[in-house]
N, C-alpha and C positions, 0 to 999 in steps of 0.2 A: 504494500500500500504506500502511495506517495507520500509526503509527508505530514505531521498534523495539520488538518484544518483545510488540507485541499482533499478530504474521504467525500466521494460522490455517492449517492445513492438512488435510486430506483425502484419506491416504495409503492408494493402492491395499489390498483385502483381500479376501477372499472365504469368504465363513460358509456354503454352499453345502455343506460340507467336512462341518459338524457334523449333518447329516442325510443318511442312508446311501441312502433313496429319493429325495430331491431330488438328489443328487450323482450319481445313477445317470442320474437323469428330463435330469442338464445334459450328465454325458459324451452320452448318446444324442443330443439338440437340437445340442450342437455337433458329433457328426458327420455328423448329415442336411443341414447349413448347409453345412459344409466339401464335400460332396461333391452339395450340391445339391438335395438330396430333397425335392421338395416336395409328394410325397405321404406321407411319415414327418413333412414338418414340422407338415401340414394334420392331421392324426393326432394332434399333439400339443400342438396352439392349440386356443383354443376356436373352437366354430363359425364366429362371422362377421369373422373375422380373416383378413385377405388378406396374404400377403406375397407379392413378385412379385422375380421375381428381382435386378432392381436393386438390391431394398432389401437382399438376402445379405450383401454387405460388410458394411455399419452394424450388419445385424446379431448379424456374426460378431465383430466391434470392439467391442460390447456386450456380448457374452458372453463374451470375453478380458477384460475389465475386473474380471469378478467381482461376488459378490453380497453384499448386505446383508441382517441381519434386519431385519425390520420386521412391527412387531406379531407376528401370526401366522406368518406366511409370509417369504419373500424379494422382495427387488427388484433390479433390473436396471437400471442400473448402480448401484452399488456406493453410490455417489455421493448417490443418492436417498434412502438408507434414514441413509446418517449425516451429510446436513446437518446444520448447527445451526439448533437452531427460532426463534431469535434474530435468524436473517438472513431478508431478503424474494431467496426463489430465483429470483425476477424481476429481481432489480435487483444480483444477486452469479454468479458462475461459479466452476468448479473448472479449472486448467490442469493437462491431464492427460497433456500433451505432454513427456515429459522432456527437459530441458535447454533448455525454452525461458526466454526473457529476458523481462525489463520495461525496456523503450526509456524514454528521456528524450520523446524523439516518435516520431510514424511513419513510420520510416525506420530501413532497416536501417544505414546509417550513423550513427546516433545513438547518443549515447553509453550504456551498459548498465546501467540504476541497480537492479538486484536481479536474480540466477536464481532463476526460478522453478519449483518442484518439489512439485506438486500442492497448490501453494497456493490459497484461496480469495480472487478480487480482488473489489474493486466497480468495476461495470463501466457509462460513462458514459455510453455510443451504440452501441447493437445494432448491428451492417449486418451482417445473415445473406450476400450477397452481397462483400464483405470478407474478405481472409486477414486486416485487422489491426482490430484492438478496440480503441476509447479507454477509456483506465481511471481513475476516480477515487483521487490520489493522496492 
């Protein structure tokens, strides 16, 4: 994390709320998710959009996240719509995990050097296959 007082954050919201039809169009998609439907869901994507049931979870944890505006419409997650245009979304993350930590190293026995709480980190070596993330301090 940069140094004190420049920690950015990126705290949960959902604008989903300020439009009466889009709010309606997200109750319905998240209950066709929660209960499976994947003929209400194919109904309510566009055409050549597959989702297959594996993918339900991720995309029920997506849509508990909440939404952003962005330009005209919304986005999904949240997250997309209020990054800052200032950072490269390639080379930064949001930790959206509450009450995770920033380790000294990789290892749960290291010492705690920050809670993080939907903070934006820069982040130093991707491993998608990794629970832990090296991060530029």
């Amino acid at each position: 994390m940069r140094g004190a007082g420049a920690r950015r954050r990126i705290p949960p919201i959902d604008e989903s709320q300020t439009d009466p039809t889009f709010k309606a169009f997200v109750a319905k998609l998240k209950a066709a998710v929660a209960s499976r439907d994947q003929k209400a869901i194919r109904a309510m994507s566009v055409p050549d959009l597959i989702i297959e049931d594996r993918d339900l979870p991720e995309l029920a944890t997506i849509l508990a996240m909440g939404c952003g505006r962005f330009d005209k419409g919304f986005n999904f997650p949240y997250i997309n719509a209020k990054f800052p245009e200032d950072l490269e979304p390639y080379e930064y993350a949001v930790v959206i995990r509450p009450g995770a930590v920033l380790r000294a190293k990789a290892s749960v026995d290291a010492t705690v050097v920050a809670p993080l709480d939907y903070d934006i980190v820069h982040v130093a070596q991707w491993n998608p296959k990794s629970s832990q993330t090296h991060l530029k301090c």
